[in-house]
C-alpha positions in Angstrom: 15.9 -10.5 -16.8 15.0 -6.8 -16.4 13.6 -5.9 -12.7 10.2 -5.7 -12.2 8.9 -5.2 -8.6 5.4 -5.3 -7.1 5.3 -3.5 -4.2 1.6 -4.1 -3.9 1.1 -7.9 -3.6 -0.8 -10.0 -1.0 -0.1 -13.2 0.8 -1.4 -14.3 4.1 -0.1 -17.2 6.6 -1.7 -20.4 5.7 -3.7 -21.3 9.2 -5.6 -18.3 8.4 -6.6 -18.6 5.3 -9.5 -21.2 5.5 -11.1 -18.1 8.3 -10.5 -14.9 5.7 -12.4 -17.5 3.5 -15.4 -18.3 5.8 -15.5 -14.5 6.7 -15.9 -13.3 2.8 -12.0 -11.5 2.5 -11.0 -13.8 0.1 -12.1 -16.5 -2.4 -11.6 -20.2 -2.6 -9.5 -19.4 -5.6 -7.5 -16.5 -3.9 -6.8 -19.2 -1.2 -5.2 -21.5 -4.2 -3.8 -18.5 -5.4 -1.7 -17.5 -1.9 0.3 -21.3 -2.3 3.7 -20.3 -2.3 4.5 -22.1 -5.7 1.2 -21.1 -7.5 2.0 -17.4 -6.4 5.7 -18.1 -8.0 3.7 -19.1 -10.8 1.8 -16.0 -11.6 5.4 -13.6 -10.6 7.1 -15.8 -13.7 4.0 -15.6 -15.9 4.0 -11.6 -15.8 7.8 -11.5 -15.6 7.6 -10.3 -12.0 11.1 -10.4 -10.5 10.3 -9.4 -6.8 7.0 -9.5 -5.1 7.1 -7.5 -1.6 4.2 -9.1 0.5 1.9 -7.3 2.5 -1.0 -9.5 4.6 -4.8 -8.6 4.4 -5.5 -7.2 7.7 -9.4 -7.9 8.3 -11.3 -5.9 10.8 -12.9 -8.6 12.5 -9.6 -9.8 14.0 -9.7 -7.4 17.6 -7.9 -7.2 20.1 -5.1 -9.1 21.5 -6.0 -11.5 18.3 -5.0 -8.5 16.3 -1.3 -8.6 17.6 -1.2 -12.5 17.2 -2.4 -12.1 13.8 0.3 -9.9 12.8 3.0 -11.6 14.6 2.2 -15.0 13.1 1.9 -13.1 9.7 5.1 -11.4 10.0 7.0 -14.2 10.6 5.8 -16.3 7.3 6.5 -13.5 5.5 10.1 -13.3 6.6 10.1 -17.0 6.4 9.3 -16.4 2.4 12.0 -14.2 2.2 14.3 -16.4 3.3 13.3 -19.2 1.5 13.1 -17.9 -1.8 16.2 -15.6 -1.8 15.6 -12.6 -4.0 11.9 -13.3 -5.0 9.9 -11.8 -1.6 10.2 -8.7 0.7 8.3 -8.1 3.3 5.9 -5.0 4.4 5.3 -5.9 8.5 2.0 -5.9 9.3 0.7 -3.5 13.0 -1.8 -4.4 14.8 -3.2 -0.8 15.1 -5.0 0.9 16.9 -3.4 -0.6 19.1 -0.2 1.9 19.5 1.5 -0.3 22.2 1.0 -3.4 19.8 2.5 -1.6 16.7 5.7 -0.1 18.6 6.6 -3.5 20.0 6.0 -4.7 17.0 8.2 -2.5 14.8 10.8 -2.8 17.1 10.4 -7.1 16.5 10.1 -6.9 12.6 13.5 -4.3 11.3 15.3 -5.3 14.6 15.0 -9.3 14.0 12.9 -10.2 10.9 14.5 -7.7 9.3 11.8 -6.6 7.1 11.9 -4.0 3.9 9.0 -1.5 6.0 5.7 -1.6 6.9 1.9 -2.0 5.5 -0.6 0.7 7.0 -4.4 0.7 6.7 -5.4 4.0 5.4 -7.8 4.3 8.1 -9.0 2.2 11.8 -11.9 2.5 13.2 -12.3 6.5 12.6 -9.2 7.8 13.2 -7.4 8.2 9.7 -3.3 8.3 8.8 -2.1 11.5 10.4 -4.6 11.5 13.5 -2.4 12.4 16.4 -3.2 9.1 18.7 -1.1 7.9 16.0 1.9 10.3 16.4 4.2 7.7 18.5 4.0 5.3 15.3 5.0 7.9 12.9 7.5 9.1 15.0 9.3 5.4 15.4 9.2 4.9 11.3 10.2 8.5 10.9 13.8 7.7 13.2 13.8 4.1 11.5 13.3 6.3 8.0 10.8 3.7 7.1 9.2 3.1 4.2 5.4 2.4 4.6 3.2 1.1 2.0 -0.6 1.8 2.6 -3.8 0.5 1.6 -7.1 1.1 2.0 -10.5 -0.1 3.4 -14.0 0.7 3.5 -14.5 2.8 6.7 -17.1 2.8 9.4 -18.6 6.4 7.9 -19.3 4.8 4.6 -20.9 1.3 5.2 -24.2 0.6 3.5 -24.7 3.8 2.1 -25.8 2.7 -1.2 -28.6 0.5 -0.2 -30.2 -0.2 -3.7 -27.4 -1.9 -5.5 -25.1 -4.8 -4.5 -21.6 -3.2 -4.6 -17.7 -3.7 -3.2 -16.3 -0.9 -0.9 -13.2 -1.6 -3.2 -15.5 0.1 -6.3 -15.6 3.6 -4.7 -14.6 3.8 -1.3 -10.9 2.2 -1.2 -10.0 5.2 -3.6 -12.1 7.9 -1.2 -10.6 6.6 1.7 -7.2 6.5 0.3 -7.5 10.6 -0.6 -8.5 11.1 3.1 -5.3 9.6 4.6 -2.9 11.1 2.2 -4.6 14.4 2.8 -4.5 14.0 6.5 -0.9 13.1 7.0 -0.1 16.3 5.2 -2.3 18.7 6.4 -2.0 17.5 10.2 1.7 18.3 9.6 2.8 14.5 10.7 4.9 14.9 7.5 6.4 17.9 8.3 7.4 16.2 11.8 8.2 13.6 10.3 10.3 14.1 6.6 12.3 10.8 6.8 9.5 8.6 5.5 9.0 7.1 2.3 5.1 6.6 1.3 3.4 4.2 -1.1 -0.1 4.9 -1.7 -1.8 2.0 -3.4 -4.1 2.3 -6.6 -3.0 5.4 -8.1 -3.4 7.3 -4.8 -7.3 7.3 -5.5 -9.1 10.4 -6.3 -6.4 12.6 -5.3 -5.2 13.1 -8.9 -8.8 14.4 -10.1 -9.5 16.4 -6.6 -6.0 18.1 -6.7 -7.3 21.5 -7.1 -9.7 21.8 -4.8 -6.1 20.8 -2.4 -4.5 23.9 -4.0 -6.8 26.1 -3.2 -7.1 24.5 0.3 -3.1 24.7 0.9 -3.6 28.9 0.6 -5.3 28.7 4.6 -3.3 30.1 6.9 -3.2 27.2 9.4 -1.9 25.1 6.2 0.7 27.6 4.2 3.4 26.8 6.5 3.1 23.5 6.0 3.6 23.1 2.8 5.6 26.0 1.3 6.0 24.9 -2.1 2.3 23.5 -2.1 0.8 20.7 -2.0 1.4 19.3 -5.6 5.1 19.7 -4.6 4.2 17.4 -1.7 2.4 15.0 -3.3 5.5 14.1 -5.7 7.4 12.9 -2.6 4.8 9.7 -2.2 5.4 6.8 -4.5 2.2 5.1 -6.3 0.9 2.1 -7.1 -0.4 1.1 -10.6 -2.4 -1.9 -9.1 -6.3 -1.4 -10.3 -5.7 1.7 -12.5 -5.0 -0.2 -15.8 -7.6 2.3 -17.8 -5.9 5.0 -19.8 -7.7 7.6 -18.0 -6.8 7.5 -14.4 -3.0 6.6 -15.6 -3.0 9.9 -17.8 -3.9 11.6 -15.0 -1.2 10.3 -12.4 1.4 10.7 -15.3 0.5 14.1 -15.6 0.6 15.0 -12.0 3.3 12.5 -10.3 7.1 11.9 -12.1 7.8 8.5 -13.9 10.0 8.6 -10.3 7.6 8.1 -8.4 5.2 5.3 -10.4 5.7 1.9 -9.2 4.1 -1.1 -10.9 1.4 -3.2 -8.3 -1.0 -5.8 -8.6 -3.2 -6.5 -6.1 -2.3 -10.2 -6.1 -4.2 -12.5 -5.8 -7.4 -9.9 -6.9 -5.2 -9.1 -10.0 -2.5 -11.7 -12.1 0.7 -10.6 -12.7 0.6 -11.1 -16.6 -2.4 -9.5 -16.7 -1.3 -5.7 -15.0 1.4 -5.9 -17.7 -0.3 -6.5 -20.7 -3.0 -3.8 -19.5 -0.9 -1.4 -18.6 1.3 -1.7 -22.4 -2.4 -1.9 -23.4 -3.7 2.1 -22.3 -0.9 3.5 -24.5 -0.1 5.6 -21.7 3.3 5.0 -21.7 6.0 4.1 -23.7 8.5 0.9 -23.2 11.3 2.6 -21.9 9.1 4.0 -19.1 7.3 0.8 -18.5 10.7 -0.3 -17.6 11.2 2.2 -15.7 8.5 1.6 -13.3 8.8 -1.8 -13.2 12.1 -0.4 -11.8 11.0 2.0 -9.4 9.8 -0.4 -6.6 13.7 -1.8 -6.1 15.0 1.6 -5.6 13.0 1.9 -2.2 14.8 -1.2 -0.7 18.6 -1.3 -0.3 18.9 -4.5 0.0 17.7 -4.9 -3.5 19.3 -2.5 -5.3 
């Protein structure tokens, strides 16, 4: 069977479940959904030959809860990976803000669970990707040339701002919030510090395709030039992307047109989006052809020695 990785593909460890539920992060059917076996279901239904897990991370787990939570989390997915050899890898969940939290916990998941990187919320609290309180973080991935695989959320600036309909912060702000992060790691200059790194951006990379020239023009500042010689189109083809929630022609025309095949990973969203699903859709947009189809199916398994 030909590879086909999702690097974009939720689970969460089962005594949480039944709270995410009760709190409104996931469905009753999502719950179903995160079963190991009915998970394995929907990877062979959409021919999906390695699925690398990253956990939901809800905001109302604070505090020392928030360390717990990712330690518990951490170690079911690394218990996954063990038990189903060559099906799961594993993105280590951080319990930032807390900076303390996430170091020790780095130093726990590639020194003992061994795990393929790490899973980043593109923003906490309001202090995006790139702020410097998170500098000690970056620095540890950047020595441990991680790769990092973000996602985002609907931050504190944005809630209830449309007041008159009933709508998701997935619908418009996970994109917005995803161009803020990628546009403050690399304006801040964290990438510059820090060029080891390997970055997934999830859905696309949000609106950064469609705002990219208003990022051009930006790059010409002074403060910014120096940061980005070649400019800042020839930055954004370093990150990797996601295809998960992008299956309509237009926003795949435009990351095709900006990002190399490279650089295009295929991602779900599991359990929001099936497996089978994502492929037929993204065949469907006639956006690209079969050969690179495969190759982004591809891509993902290039980022991960150990499944090369």
């Amino acid at each position: 069977m030909a590879a086909r990785v999702d690097v974009h593909h939720h689970l969460v460890a089962p005594q949480f479940r039944a709270q995410l539920r009760d709190w409104g992060v996931l469905t009753p059917g999502q719950v179903l959904a995160m079963d190991d076996q009915a998970t394995l279901a929907d990877m062979d239904q959409g021919g999906v030959t390695l699925a690398v897990n990253s956990a939901t991370l809800p905001e109302q787990v604070t505090g020392e809860a928030r360390r717990a939570y990712s330690r518990a989390n951490n170690e079911y997915m690394a218990k996954l990976v063990g038990d189903y050899k060559g099906r799961f890898g594993h993105f280590a969940n951080l319990p930032l803000p807390d900076v303390d939290g996430a170091l020790k916990e780095i130093e726990y998941a590639f020194d003992t669970l061994k795990v393929d990187g790490v899973h980043l919320i593109t923003s906490y609290g309001d202090h995006w990707l790139g702020d410097k309180i998170f500098d000690p973080v970056f620095d540890e991935l950047n020595r441990r040339k991680a790769v990092i695989y973000t996602h985002p959320h609907g931050p504190h600036c944005t809630q209830d701002i449309l007041k008159e309909i009933d709508i998701r912060d997935s619908s418009i702000e996970y994109g917005t919030d995803t161009t803020r992060a990628l546009v403050n790691l690399l304006f801040s200059g964290t990438l510059t510090r820090c060029p080891n790194l390997k970055v997934i951006w999830s859905h696309g990379g949000g609106t950064m395709p469609f705002l990219v020239e208003r990022f051009i023009r930006m790059e010409k500042a002074p403060r910014y030039a120096p940061l980005m010689p070649k400019g800042f189109v020839a930055e954004a083809r370093k990150f990797f992307y996601d295809t998960a929630q992008i299956l309509h022609s237009t926003p795949l025309l435009a990351l095709k047109d900006l990002i190399p095949l490279s650089q295009i990973c295929y991602g779900t969203d599991y359990p929001w989006r099936g497996s089978k699903e994502c492929v037929d859709k993204l065949k469907q947009s006639g956006v690209f052809t079969d050969a690179e189809l495969a190759t982004i199916d591809a891509n993902g398994g290039a980022l991960f020695p150990r499944f090369k």
